[in-house]
matplotlib code that plots the C-alpha trace (Angstrom):
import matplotlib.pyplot as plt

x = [-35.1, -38.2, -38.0, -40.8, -42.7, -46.6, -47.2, -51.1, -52.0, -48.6, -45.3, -42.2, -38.8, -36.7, -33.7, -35.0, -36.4, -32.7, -31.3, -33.2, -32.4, -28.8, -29.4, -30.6, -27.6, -25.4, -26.7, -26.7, -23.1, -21.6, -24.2, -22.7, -18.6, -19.2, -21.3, -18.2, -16.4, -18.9, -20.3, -24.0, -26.9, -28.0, -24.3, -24.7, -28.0, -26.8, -24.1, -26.0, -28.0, -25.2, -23.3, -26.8, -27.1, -24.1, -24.3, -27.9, -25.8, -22.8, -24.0, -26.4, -23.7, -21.7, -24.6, -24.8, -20.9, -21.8, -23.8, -21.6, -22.1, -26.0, -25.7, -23.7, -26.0, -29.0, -27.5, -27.0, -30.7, -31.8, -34.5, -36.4, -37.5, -39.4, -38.8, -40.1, -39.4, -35.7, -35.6, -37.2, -35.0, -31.6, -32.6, -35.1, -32.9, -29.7, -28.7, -31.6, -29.6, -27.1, -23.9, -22.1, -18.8, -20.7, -22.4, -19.2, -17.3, -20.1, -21.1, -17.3, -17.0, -20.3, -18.3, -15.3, -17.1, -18.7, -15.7, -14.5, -17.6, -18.6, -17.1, -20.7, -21.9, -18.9, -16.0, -13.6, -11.1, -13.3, -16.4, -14.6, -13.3, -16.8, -18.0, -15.5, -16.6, -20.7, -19.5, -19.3, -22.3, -24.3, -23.1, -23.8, -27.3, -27.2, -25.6, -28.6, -31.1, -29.3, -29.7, -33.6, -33.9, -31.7, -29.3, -25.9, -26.2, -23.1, -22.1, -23.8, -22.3, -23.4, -23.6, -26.1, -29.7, -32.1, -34.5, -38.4, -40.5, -38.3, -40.1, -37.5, -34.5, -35.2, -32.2, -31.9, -34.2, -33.9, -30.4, -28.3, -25.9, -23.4, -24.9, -22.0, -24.1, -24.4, -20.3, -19.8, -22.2, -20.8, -17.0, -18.2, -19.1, -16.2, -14.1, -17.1, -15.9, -11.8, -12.4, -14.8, -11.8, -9.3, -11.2, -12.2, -8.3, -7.5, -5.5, -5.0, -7.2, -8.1, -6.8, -9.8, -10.9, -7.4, -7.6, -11.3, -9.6, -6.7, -9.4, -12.1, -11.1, -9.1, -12.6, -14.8, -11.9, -11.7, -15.6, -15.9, -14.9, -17.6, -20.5, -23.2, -24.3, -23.2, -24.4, -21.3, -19.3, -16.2, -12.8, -9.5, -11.1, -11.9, -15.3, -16.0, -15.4, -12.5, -11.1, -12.0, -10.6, -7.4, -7.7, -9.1, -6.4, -3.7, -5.1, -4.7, -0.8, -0.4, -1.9, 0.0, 3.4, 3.1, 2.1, 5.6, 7.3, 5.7, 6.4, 10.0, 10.2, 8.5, 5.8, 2.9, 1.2, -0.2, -3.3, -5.4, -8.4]
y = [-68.2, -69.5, -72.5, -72.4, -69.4, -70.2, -69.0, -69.7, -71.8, -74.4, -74.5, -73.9, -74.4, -72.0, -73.7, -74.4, -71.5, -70.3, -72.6, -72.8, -68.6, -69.9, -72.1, -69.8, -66.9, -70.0, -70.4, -66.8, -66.7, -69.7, -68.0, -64.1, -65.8, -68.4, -66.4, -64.4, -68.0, -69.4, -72.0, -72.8, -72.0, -75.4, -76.6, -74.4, -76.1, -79.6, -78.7, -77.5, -80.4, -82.8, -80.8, -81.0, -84.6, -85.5, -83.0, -84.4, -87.9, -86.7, -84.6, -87.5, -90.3, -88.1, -87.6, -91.1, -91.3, -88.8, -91.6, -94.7, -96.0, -95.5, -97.3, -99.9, -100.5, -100.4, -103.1, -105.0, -104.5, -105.6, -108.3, -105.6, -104.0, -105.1, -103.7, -100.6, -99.1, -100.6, -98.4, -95.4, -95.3, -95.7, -93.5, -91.0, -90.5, -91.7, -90.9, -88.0, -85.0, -83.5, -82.4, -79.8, -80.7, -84.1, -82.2, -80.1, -83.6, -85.2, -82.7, -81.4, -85.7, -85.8, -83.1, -84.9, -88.0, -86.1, -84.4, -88.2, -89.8, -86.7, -83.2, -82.8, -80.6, -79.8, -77.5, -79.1, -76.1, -73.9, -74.7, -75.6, -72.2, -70.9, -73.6, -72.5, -68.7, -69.8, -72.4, -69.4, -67.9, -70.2, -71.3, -67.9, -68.1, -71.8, -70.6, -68.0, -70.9, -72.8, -69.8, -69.2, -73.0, -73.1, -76.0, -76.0, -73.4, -71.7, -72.1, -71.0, -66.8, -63.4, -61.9, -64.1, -65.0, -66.5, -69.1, -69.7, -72.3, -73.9, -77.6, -78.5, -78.2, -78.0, -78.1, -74.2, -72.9, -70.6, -70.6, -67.0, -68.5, -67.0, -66.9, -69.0, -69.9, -65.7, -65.6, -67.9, -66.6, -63.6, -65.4, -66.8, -63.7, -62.2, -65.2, -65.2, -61.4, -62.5, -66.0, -62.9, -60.7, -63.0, -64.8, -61.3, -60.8, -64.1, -64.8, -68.5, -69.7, -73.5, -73.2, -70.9, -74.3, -74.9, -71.4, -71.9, -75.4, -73.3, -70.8, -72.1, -75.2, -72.6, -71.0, -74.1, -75.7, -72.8, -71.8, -75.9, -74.6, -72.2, -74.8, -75.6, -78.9, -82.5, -84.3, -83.9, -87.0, -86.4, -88.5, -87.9, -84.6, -83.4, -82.7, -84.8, -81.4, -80.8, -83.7, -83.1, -79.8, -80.8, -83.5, -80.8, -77.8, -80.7, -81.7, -77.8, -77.9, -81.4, -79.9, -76.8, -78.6, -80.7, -77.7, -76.3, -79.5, -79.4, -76.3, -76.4, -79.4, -76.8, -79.7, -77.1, -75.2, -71.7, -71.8, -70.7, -68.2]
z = [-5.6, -8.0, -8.8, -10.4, -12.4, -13.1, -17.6, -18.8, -15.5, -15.9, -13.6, -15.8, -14.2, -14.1, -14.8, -17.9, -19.3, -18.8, -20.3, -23.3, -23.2, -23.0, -25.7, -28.1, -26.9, -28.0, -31.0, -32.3, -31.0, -33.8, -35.9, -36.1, -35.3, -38.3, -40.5, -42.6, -43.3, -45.6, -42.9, -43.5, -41.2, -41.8, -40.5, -37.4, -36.7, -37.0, -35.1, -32.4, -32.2, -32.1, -29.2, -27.5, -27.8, -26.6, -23.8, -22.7, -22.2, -20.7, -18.3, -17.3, -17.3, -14.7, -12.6, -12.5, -11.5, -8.1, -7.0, -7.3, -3.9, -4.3, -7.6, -5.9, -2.9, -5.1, -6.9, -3.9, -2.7, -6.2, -4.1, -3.1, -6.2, -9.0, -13.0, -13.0, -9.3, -10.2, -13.1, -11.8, -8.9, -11.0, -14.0, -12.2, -8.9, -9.7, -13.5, -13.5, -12.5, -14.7, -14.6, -16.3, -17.1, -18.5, -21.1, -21.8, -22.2, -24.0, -26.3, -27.3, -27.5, -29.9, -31.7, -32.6, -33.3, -36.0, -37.5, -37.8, -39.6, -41.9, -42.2, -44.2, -41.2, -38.8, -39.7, -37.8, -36.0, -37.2, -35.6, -32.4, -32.0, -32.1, -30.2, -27.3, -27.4, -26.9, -24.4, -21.4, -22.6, -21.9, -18.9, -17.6, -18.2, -17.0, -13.3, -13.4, -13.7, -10.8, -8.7, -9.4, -9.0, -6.0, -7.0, -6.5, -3.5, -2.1, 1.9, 4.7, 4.5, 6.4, 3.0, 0.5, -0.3, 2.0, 0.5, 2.1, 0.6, -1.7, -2.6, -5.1, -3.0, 0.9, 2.1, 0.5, 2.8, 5.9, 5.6, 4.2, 1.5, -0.8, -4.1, -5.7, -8.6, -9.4, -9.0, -11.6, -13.7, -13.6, -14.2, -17.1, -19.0, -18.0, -19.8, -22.6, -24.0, -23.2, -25.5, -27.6, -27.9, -28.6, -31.4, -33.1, -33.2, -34.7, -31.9, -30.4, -33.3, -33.4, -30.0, -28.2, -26.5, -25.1, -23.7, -22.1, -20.5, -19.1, -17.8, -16.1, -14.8, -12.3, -11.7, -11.3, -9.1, -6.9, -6.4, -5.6, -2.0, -1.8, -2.6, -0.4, -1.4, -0.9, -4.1, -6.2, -5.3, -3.9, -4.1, -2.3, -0.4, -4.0, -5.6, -8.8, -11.0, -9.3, -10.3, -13.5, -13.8, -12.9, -15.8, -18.4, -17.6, -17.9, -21.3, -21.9, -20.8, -22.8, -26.1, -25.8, -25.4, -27.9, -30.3, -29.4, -29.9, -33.5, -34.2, -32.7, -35.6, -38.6, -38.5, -37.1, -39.8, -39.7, -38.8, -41.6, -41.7]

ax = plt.figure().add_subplot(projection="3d")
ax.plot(x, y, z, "-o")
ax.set_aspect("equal")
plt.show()
């Protein structure tokens, strides 16, 4: 695991340079999907940014939620700290991880909130169905970065990666772990070339997101077992993205029953090309 690589004398993270590798897979995605139904680069490009931004706050704003009772004691111990050690501690340490299913929620939220003020830039269905397909992409290259970075490390396991010298996440080190972050990278591009497939055969359309909330939510709530690390929050026996992968794959059953419903009443309309 590196989390760090050393480019022209400076420490990059690792994490990031994937990320922004994701990023940039992402984008070219929408692009190639969204470039045969007359949607502007430019749209793409705002579009991007406006997932982003809401992603950046989400996935921060749930970080913040796996530290409740941190945020809740550091509240109480207000006394001891002045302005600025008060802020570092509950932006810096408490709110200054991220979390992915935040940015998904955020970003897909950012999304919608756009649709609803201007269609100027966002395409609605349309965009959301690309949206969907670069959402696993990503992600793959994200899990990559968590693995070279050594973040959201798998359990102790005979078969796995040992870690020496890692600064940014000690408690990796010296102990063989299952390389969880690699599974689910690998899961993801798997389910990136079936929501691939299914949108180059116009099948499910406006509803590939439906089908990414039916599939991965199984994935993420199953390979939750298989984590290593303790900073996720937990509730009822249940990680944090557990929890809300039971909430996003019931949103899937809810929107798809009420689909039936409409179109058991003729008030569903095809969904156009």
């Amino acid at each position: 695991m590196y989390p760090f690589i050393e480019i022209f004398g400076r420490s990059i993270g690792t994490y990031g340079i994937m990320a922004a590798i994701g990023m940039l897979a992402s984008a070219l995605c929408c692009y190639l999907l969204l470039r045969k139904k007359e949607v502007d680069i430019e749209d793409i490009a705002m579009t991007g940014l406006i997932f982003a931004a809401g992603a950046v706050i989400g996935a921060h704003i749930v970080y913040g939620f796996t530290n409740t009772d941190k945020i809740i004691e550091l509240f109480k111990n207000i006394k001891d700290y002045n302005f600025i050690s008060f802020v570092q501690t509950l932006f810096g340490n408490y709110f200054g991880g991220m979390v992915f299913y935040g940015g998904l929620i955020g970003g897909l939220i950012a999304l919608v909130i756009s649709n609803k003020v201007s269609q100027k830039y966002f395409r609605g269905d349309v965009m959301f169905d690309a949206v969907a397909v670069a959402i696993p992409l990503f992600h793959t290259f994200g899990r990559i970065g968590c693995f070279l970075g050594g973040c959201c490390y798998g359990v102790a396991c005979d078969v796995g990666f040992t870690a020496h010298g890692n600064t940014l996440y000690p408690s990796v080190n010296d102990v063989n772990r299952l390389p969880i972050q690699l599974i689910e990278s690998g899961l993801n591009l798997i389910l990136f070339f079936v929501l691939l497939v299914l949108y180059k055969k116009k099948k499910f359309r406006h509803r590939i997101l439906i089908v990414y909330f039916y599939i991965y939510p199984v994935i993420r709530f199953i390979d939750e077992f298989f984590r290593g690390d303790e900073i996720r929050g937990f509730l009822f026996g249940l990680s944090t993205s557990q929890i809300i992968s039971i909430l996003l794959f019931a949103f899937a059953v809810i929107v798809t029953v009420s689909d039936l419903i409409k179109k058991s009443k003729g008030e569903l309309k095809p969904a156009q090309t």
